[in-house]
LUMVEX-213518 format. One line per field, with one value per residue: residue number from 0; residue in one letter; x, y, z of N, C-alpha, C in turn. Coordinates in nm, 2 decimals, m for minus. Layout:
<pts>
rokol [NUM | ...]
tifi [a | ...]
n.east [X | ...]
n.north [Y | ...]
n.up [Z | ...]
ca.east [X | ...]
ca.north [Y | ...]
ca.up [Z | ...]
c.east [X | ...]
c.north [Y | ...]
c.up [Z | ...]
</pts>
This chain:
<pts>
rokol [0 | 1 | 2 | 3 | 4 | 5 | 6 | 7 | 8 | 9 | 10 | 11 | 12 | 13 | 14 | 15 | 16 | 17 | 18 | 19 | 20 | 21 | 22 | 23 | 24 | 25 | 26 | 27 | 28 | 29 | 30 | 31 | 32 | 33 | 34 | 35 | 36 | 37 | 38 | 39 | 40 | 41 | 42 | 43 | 44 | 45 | 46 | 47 | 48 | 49 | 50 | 51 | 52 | 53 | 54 | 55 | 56 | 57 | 58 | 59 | 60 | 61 | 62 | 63 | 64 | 65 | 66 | 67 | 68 | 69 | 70 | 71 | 72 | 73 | 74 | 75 | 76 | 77 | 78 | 79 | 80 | 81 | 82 | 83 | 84 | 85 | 86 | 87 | 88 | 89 | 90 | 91 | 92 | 93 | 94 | 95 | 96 | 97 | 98 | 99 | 100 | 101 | 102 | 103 | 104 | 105 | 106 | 107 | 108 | 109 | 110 | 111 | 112 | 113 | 114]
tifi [x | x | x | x | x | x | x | x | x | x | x | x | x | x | x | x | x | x | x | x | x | x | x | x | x | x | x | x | x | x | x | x | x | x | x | x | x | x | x | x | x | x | x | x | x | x | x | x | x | x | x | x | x | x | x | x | x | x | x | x | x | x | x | x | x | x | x | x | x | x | x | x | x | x | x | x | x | x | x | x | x | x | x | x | x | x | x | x | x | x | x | x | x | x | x | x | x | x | x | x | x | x | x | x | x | x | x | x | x | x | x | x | x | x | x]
n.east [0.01 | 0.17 | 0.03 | m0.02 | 0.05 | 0.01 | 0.16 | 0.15 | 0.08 | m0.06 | m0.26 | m0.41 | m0.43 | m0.64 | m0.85 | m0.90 | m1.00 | m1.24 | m1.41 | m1.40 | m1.50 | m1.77 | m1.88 | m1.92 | m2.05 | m2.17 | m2.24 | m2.26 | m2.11 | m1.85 | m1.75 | m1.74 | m1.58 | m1.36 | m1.35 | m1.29 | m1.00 | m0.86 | m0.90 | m0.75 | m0.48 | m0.45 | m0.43 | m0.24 | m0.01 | 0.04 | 0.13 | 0.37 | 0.39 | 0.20 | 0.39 | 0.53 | 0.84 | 0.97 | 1.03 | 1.35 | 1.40 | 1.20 | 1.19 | 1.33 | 1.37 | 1.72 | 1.72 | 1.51 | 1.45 | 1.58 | 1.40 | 1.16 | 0.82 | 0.52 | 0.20 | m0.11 | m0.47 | m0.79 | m0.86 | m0.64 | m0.29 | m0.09 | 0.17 | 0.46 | 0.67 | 0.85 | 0.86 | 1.07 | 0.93 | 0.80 | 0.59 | 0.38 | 0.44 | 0.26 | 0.28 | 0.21 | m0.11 | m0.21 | m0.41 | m0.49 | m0.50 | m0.38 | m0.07 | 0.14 | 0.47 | 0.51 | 0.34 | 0.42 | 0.68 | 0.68 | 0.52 | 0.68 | 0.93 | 0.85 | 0.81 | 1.04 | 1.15 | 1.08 | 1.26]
n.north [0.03 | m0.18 | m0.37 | m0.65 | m0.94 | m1.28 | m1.42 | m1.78 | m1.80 | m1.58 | m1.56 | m1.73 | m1.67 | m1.40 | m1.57 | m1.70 | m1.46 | m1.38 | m1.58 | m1.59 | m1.29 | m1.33 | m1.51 | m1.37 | m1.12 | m1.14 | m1.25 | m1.03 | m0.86 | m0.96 | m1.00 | m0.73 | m0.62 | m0.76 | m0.74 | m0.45 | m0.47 | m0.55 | m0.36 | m0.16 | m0.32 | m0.29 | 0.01 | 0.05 | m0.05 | 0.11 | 0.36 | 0.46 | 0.62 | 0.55 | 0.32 | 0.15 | 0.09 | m0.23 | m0.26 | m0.28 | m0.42 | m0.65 | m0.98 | m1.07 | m1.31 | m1.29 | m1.21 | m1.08 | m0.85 | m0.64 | m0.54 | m0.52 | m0.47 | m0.27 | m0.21 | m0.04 | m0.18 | m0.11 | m0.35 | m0.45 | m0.59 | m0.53 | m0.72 | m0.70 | m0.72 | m0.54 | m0.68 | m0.84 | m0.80 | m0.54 | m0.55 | m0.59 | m0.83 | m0.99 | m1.08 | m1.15 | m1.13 | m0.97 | m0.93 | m0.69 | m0.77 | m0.98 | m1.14 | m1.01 | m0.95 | m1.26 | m1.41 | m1.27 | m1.33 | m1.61 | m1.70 | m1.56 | m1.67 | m1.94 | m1.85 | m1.83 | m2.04 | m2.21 | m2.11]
n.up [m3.43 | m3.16 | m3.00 | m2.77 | m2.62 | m2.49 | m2.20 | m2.09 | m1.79 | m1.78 | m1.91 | m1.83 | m1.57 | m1.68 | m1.77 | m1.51 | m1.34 | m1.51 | m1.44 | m1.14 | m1.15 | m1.24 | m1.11 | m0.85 | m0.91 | m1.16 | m1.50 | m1.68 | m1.59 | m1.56 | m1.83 | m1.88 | m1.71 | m1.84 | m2.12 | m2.06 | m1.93 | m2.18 | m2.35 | m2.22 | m2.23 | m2.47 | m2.48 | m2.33 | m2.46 | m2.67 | m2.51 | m2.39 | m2.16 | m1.90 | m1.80 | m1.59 | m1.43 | m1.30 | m0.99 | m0.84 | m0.62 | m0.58 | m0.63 | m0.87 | m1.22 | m1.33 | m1.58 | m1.65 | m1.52 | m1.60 | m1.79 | m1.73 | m1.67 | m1.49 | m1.50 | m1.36 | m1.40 | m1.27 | m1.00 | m1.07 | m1.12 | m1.38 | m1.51 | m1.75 | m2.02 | m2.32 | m2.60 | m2.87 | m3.16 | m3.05 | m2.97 | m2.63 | m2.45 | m2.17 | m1.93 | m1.60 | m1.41 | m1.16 | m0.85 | m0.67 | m0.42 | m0.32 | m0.26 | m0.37 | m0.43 | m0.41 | m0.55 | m0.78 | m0.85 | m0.87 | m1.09 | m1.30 | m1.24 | m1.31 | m1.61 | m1.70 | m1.65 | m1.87 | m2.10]
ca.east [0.00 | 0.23 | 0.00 | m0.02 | 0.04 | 0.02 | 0.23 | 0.04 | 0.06 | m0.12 | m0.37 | m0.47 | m0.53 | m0.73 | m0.94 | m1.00 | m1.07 | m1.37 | m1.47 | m1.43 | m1.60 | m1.90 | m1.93 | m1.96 | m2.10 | m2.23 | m2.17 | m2.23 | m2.01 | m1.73 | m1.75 | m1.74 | m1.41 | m1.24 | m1.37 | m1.21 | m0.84 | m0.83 | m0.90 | m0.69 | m0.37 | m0.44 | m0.37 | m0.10 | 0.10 | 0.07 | 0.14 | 0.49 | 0.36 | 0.12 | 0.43 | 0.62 | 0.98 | 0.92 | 1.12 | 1.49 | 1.39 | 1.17 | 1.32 | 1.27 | 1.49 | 1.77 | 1.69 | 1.37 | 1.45 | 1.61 | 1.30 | 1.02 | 0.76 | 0.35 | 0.06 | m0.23 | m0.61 | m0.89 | m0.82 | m0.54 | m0.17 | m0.05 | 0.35 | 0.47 | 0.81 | 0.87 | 0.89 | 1.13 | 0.84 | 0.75 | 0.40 | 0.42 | 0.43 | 0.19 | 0.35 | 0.15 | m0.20 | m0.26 | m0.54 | m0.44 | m0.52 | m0.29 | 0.06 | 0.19 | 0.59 | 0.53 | 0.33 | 0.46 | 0.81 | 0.61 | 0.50 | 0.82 | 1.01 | 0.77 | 0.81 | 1.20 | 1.20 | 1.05 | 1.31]
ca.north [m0.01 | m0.31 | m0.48 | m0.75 | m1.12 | m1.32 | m1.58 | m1.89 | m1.77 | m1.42 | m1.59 | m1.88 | m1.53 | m1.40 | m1.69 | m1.71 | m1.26 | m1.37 | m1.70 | m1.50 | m1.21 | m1.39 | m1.60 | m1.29 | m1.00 | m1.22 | m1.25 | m0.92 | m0.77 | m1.03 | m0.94 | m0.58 | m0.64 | m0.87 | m0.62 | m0.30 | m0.51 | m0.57 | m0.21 | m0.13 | m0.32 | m0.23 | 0.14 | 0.03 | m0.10 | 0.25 | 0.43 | 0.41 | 0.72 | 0.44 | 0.18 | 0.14 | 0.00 | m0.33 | m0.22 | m0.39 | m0.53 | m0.76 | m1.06 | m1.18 | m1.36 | m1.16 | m1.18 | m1.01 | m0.75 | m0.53 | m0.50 | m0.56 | m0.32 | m0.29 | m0.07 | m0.09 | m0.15 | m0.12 | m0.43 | m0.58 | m0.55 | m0.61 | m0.68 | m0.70 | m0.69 | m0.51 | m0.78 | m0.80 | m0.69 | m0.42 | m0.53 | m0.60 | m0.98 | m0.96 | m1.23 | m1.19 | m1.00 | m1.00 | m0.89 | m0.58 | m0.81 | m1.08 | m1.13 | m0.97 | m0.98 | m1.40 | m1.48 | m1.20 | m1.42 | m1.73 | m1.60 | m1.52 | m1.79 | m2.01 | m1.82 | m1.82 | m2.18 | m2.23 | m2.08]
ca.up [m3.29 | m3.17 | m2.99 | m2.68 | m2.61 | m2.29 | m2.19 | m1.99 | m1.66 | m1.77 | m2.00 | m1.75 | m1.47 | m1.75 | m1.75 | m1.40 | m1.34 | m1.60 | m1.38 | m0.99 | m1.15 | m1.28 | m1.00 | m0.78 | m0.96 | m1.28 | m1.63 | m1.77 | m1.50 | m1.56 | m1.96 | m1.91 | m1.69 | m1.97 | m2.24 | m2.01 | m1.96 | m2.33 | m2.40 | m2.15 | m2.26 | m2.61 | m2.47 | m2.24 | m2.58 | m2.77 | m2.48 | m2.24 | m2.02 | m1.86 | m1.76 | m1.45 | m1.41 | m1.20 | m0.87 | m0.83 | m0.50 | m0.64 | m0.63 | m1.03 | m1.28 | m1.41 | m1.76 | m1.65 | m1.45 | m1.68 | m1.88 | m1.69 | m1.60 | m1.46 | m1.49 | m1.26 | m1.42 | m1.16 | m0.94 | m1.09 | m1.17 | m1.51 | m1.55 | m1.88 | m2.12 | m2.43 | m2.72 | m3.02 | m3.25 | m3.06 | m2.86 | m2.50 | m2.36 | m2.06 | m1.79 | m1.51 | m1.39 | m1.01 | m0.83 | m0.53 | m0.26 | m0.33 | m0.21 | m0.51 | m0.44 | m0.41 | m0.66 | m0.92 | m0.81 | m0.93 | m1.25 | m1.34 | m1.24 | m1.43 | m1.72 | m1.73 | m1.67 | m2.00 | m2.20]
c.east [0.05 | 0.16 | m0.02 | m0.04 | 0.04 | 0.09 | 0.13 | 0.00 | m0.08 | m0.26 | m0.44 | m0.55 | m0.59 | m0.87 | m1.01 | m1.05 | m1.23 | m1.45 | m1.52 | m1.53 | m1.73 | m1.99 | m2.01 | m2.03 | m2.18 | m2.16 | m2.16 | m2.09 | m1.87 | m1.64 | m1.70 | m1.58 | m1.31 | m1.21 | m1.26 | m1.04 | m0.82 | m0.83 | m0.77 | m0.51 | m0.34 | m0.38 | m0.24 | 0.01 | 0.14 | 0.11 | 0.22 | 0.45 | 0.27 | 0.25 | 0.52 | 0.71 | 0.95 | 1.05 | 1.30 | 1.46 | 1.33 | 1.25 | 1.28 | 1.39 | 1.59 | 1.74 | 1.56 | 1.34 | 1.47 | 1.50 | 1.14 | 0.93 | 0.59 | 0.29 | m0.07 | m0.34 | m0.68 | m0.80 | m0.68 | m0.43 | m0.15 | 0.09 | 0.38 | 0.60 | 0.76 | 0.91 | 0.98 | 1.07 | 0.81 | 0.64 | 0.45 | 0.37 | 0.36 | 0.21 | 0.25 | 0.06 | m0.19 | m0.34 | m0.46 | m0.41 | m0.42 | m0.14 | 0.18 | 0.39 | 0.59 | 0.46 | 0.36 | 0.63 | 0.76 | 0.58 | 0.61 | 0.91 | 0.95 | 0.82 | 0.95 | 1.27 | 1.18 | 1.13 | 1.35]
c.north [m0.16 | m0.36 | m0.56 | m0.88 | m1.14 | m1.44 | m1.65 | m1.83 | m1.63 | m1.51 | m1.67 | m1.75 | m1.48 | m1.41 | m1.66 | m1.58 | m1.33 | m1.43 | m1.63 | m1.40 | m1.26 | m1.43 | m1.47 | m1.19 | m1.04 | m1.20 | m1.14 | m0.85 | m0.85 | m0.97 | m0.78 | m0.54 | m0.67 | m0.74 | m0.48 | m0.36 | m0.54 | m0.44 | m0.10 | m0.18 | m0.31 | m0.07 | 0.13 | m0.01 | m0.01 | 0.36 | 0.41 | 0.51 | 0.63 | 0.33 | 0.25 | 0.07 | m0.10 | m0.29 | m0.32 | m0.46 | m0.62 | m0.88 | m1.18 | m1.21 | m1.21 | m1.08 | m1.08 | m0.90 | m0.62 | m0.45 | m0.53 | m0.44 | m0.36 | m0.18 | m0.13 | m0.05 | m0.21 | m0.22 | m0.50 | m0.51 | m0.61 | m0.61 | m0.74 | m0.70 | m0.68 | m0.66 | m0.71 | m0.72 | m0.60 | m0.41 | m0.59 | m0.75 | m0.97 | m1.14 | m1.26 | m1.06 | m1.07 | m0.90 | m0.80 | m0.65 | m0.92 | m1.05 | m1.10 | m1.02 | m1.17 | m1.44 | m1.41 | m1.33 | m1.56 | m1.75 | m1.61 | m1.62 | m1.92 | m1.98 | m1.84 | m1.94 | m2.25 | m2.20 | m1.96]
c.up [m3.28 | m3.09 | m2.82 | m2.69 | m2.49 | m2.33 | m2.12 | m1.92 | m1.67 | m1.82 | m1.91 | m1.64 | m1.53 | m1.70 | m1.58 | m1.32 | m1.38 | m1.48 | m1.21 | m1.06 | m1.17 | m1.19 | m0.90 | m0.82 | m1.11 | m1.43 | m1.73 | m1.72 | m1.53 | m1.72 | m1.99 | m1.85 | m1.77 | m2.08 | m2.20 | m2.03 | m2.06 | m2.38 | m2.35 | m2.17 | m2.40 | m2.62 | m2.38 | m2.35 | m2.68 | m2.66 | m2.34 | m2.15 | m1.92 | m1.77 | m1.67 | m1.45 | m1.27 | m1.10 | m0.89 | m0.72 | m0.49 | m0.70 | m0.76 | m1.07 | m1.34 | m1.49 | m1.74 | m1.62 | m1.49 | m1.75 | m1.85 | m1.63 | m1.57 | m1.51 | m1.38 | m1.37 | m1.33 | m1.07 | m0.93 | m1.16 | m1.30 | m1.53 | m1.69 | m1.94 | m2.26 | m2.52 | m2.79 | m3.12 | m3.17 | m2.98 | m2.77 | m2.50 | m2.19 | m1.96 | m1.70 | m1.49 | m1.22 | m0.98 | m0.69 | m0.38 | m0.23 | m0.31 | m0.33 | m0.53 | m0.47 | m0.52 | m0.81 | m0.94 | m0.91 | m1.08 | m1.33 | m1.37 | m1.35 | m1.60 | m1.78 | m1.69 | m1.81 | m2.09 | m2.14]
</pts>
C-alpha cells in the first residue's frame, strides 16, 4: 500500500474539519470524522476505482491538471495527485458547501507557487 501525504493547504483544512466539527457536534464526533477521512484516504491510495479526473474546466495550474483528480468522503472533497513513489499527495479537502471551483483554484495556485 503506497500511502498518503498532504501538502499545507490540505493538512491546515484537516486541522480545522477537527476544530468546526468539535465545536459543533463535539469532540468525539470531530474524532470519529478525522479517524473516517484517514481510513478513508488510506483506501482511496489502494484503490483508483474511487478517483475522479479533476474536470478541464477547472481553471488550475497546468502542471496540475494533467494529473489531478477527487473523491468525495461524507462532507468533503478530497483532490489529490499521484506521487513519484506511488502514494497520493492530498492538495486540497473542501467541504460541499463551499465555493469549491474558487477556493480548489486557491489551493492549487498556492501549491504551484511553491515549487
Amino acid at each position: 500500500m503506497a500511502g498518503y501525504r498532504f501538502f499545507g493547504r490540505a493538512d491546515a483544512a484537516q486541522d480545522q474539519i477537527y476544530r468546526d466539527t468539535a465545536e459543533k457536534w463535539g469532540e468525539d464526533q470531530a474524532e470519529a470524522y478525522i479517524r473516517g477521512l484517514h481510513m478513508y484516504l488510506q483506501k482511496l491510495a489502494s484503490n483508483r476505482m474511487l478517483w475522479r479526473r479533476l474536470p478541464r474546466k477547472l481553471t488550475v495550474p497546468p502542471e496540475l491538471a494533467r494529473d489531478a483528480y477527487f473523491s468525495r468522503y461524507e462532507h468533503h472533497f478530497v483532490f489529490f495527485r499521484l506521487l513519484d513513489d506511488g502514494a497520493i499527495g492530498v492538495m486540497s479537502i473542501l467541504h460541499e458547501r463551499m465555493n469549491i471551483p474558487v477556493r480548489l483554484r486557491e489551493d492549487l495556485l498556492a501549491l504551484s507557487n511553491k515549487g
